[in-house]
DRENLO-524579 format. One record per atom (N, C-alpha, C, CB): residue number from 0; atom name; z, x, y. Coordinates in nm, 4 decimals. Glycine has a CB too. Example, Ala and Ser with C-alpha at 12.3 -4.5 7.8 and 13.67 -1.06 7.14 Angstrom:
0,N,0.7800,1.3190,-0.5690
0,CA,0.7800,1.2300,-0.4500
0,C,0.7800,1.3200,-0.3300
0,CB,0.9046,1.1308,-0.4473
1,N,0.7080,1.2850,-0.2250
1,CA,0.7140,1.3670,-0.1060
1,C,0.7870,1.2900,0.0030
1,CB,0.5725,1.4084,-0.0598
end
This chain:
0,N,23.9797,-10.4171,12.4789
0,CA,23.8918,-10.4699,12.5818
0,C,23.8209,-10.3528,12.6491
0,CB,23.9711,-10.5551,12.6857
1,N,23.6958,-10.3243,12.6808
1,CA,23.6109,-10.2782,12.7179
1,C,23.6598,-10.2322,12.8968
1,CB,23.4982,-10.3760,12.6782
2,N,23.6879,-10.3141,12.9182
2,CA,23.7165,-10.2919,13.0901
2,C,23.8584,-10.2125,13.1140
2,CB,23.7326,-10.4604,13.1800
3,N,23.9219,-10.1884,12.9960
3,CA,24.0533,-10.1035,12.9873
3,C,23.9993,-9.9675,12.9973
3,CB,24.1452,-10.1239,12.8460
4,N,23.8936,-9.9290,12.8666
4,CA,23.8273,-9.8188,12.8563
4,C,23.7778,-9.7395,13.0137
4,CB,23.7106,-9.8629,12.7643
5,N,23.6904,-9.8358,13.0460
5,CA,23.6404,-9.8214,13.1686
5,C,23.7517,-9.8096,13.2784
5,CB,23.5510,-9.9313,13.1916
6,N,23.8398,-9.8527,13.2963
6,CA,23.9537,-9.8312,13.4260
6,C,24.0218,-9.7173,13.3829
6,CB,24.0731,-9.9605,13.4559
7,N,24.0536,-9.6518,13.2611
7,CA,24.0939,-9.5432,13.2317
7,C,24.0265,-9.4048,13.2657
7,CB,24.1081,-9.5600,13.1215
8,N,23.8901,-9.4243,13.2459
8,CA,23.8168,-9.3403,13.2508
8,C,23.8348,-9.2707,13.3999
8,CB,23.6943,-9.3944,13.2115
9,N,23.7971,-9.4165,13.5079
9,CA,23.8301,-9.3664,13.6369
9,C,23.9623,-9.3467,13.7018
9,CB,23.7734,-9.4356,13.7099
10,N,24.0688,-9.3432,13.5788
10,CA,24.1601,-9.2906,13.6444
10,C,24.2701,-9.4068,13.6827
10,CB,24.0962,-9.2196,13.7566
11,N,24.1834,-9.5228,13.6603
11,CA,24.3330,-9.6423,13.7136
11,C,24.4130,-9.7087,13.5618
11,CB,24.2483,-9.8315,13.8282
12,N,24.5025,-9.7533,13.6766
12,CA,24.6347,-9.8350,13.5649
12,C,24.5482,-9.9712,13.5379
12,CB,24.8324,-9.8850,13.6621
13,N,24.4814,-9.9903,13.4283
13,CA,24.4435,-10.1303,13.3779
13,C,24.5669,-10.2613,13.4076
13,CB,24.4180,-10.1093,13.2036
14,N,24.6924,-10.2230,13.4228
14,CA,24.7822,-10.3490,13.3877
14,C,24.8005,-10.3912,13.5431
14,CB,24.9461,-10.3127,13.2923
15,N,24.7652,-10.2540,13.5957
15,CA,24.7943,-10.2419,13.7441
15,C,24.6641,-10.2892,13.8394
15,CB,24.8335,-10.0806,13.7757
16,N,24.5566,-10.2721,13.7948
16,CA,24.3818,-10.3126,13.8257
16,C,24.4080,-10.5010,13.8513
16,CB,24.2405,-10.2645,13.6313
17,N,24.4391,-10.5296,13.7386
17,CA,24.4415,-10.6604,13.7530
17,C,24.3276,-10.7034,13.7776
17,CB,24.5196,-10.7016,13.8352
18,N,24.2097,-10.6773,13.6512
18,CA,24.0524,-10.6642,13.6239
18,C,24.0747,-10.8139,13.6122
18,CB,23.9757,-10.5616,13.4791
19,N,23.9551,-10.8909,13.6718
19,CA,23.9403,-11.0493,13.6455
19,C,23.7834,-11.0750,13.6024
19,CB,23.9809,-11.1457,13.7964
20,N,23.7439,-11.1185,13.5294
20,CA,23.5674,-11.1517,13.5045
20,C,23.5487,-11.2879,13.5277
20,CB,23.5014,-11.1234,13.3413
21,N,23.5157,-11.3172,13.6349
21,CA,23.4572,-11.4357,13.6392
21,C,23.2979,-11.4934,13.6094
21,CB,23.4880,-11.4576,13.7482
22,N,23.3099,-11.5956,13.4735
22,CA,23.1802,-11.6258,13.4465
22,C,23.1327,-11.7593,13.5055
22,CB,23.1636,-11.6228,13.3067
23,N,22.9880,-11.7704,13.5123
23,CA,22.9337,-11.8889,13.5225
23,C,22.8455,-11.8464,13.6476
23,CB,23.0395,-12.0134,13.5349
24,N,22.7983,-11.9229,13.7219
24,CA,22.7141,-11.9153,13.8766
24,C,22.8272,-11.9590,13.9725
24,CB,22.5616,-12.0364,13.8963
25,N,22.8170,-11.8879,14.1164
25,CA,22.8907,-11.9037,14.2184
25,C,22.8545,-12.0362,14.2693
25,CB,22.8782,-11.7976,14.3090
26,N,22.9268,-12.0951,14.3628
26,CA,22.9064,-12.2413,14.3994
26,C,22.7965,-12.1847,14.5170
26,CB,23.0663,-12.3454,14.4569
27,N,22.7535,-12.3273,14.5141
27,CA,22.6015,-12.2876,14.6031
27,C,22.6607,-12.3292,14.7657
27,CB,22.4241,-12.4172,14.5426
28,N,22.6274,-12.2291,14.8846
28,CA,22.6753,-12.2592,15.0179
28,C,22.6063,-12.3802,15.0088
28,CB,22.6442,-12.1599,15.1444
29,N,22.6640,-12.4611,15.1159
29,CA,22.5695,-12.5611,15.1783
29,C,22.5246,-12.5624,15.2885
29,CB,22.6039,-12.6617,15.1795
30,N,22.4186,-12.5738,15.3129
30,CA,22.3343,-12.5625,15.4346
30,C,22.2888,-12.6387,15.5609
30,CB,22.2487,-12.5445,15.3950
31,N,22.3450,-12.5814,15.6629
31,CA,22.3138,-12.6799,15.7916
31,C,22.1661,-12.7143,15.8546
31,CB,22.3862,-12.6180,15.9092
32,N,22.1017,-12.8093,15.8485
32,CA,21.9830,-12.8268,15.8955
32,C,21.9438,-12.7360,16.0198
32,CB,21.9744,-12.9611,15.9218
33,N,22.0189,-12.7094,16.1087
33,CA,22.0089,-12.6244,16.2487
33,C,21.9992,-12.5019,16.1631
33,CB,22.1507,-12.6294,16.3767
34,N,22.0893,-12.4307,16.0608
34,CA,22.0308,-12.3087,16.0515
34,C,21.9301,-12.2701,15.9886
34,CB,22.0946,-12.2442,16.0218
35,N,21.9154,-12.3526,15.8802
35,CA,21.7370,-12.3594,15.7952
35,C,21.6252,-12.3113,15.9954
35,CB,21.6802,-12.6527,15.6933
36,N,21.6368,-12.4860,16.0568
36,CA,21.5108,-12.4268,16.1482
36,C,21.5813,-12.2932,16.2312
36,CB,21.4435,-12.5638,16.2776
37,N,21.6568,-12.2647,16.2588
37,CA,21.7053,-12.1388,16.3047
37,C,21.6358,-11.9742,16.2671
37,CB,21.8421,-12.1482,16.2536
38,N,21.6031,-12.0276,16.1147
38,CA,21.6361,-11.9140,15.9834
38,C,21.4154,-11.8852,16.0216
38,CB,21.7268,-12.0267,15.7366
39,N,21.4029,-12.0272,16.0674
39,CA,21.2182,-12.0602,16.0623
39,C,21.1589,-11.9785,16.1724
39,CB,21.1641,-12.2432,16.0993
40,N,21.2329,-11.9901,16.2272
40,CA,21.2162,-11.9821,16.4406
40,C,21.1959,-11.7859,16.4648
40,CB,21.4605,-12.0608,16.5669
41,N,21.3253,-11.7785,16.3846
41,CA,21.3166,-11.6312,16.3364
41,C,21.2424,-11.5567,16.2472
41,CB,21.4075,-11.6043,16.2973
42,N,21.1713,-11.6148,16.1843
42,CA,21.0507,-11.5402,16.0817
42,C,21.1645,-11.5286,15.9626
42,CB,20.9656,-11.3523,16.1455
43,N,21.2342,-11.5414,15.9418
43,CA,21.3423,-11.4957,15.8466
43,C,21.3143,-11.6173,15.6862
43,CB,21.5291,-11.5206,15.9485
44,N,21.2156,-11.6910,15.7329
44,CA,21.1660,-11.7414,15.5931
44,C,21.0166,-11.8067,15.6227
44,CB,21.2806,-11.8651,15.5227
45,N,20.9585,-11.8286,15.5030
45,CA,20.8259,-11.8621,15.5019
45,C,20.8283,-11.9880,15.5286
45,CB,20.7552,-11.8338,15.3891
46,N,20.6916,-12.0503,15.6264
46,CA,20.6478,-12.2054,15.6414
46,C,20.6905,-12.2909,15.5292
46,CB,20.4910,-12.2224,15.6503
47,N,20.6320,-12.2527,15.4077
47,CA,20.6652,-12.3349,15.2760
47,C,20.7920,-12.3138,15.2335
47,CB,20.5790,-12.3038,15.1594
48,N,20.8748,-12.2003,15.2231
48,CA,21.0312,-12.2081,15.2192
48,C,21.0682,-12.3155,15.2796
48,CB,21.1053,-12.0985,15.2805
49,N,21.0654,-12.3260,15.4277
49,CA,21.1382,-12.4166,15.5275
49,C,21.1072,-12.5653,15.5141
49,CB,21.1027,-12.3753,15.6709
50,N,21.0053,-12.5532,15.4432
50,CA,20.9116,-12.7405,15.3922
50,C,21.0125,-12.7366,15.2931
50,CB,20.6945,-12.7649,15.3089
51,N,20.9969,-12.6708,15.1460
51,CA,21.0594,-12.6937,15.0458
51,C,21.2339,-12.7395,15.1147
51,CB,21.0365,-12.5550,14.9449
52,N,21.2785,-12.6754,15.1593
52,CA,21.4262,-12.6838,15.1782
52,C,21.4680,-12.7613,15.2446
52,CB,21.4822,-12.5942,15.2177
53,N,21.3784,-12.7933,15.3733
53,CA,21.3661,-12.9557,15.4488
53,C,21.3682,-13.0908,15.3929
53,CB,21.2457,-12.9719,15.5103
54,N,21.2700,-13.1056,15.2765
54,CA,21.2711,-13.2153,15.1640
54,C,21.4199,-13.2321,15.1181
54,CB,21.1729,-13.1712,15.0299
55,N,21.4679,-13.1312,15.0684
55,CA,21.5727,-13.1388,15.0165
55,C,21.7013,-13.1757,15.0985
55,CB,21.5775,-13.0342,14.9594
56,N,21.6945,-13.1686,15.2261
56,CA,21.7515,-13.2818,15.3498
56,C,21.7161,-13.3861,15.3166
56,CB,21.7060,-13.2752,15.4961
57,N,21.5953,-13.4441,15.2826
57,CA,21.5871,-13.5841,15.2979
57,C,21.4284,-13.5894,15.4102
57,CB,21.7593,-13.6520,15.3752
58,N,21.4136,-13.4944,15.3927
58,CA,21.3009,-13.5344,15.5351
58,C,21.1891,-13.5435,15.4809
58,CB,21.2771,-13.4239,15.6653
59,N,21.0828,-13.6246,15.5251
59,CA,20.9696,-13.6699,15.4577
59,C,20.8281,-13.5482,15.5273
59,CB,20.9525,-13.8630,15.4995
60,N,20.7693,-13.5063,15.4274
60,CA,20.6871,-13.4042,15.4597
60,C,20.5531,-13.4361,15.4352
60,CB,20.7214,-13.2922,15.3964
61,N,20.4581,-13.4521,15.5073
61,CA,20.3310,-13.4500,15.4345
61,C,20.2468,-13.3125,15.4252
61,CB,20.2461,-13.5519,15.4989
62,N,20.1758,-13.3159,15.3248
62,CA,20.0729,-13.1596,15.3353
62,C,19.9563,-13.2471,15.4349
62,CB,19.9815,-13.0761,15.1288
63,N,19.9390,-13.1457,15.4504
63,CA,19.8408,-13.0951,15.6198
63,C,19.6831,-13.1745,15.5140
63,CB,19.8232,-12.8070,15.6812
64,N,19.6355,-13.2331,15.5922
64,CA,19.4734,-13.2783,15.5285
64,C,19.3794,-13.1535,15.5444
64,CB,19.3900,-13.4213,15.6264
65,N,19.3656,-13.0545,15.4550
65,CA,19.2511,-12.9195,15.4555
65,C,19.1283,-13.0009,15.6141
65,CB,19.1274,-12.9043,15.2190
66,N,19.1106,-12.8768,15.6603
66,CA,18.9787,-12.9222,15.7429
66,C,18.8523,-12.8698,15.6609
66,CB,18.9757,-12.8524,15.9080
67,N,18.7592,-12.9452,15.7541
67,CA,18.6431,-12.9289,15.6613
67,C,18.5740,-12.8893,15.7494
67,CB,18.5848,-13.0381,15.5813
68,N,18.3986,-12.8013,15.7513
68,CA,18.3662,-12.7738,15.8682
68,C,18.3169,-12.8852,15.9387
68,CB,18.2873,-12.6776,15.8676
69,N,18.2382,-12.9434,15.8598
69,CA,18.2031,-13.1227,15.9670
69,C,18.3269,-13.1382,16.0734
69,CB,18.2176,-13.3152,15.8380
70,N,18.4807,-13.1569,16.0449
70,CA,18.5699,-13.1491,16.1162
70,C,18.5675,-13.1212,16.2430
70,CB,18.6278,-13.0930,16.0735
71,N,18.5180,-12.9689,16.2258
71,CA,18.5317,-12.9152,16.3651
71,C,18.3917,-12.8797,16.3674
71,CB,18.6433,-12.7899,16.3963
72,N,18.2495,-12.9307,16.3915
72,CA,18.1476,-12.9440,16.4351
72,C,18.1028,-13.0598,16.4302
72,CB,18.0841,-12.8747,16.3973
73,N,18.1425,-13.1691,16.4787
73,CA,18.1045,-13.2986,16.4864
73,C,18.0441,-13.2864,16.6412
73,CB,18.2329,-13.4104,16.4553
74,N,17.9214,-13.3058,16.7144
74,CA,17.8440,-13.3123,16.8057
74,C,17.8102,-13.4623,16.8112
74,CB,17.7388,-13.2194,16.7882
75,N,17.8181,-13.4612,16.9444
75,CA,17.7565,-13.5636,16.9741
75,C,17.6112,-13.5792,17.0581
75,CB,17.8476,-13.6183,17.0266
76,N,17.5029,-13.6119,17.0149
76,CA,17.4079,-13.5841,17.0941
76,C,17.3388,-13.7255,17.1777
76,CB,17.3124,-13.5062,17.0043
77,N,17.2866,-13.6874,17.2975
77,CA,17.2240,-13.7915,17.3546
77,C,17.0908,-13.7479,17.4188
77,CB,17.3141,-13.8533,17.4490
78,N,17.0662,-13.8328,17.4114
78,CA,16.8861,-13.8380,17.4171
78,C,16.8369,-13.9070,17.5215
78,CB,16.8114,-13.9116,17.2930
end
C-alpha cells in the first residue's frame, strides 16, 4: 500500500498511524434560512447566490421586470 511507503518516509509507524481513506463526497451541512440572509446582509455572498439558495427553501422568487427608458420618462403634459 502506497500510504505505508509514504508514513515511512516521514518517519511514522504505519500500524501505529492508523491511516484511514475515506472515499465518496462529505455529507452536505444543512442550512438555516437566518444564516443564508445573515451570510446576504454581510456581503459574504452574491444577490443571485442568495436567490438561487432561497428557491431551494421553497421560496418563490420572481426576476425583477428589466426597466425600460419609457419606464422612467413617462411625462405627463398639460396644456
Amino acid at each position: 500500500m502506497r500510504s505505508r511507503q509514504v508514513l515511512r518516509q516521514a518517519d511514522f509507524n504505519p500500524l501505529e498511524a492508523e491511516v484511514r481513506l475515506n472515499w465518496g463526497s462529505p455529507q452536505t451541512p444543512e442550512l438555516d434560512p437566518a444564516d443564508l440572509i445573515h451570510a446576504a446582509q454581510l456581503g459574504l455572498i452574491r444577490p443571485e447566490e442568495f436567490r438561487k439558495n432561497a428557491v431551494k427553501f421553497g421560496w418563490e422568487l420572481w426576476e425583477d421586470k428589466p426597466e425600460t427608458a419609457s419606464d422612467d420618462a413617462t411625462v405627463t403634459r398639460s396644456n
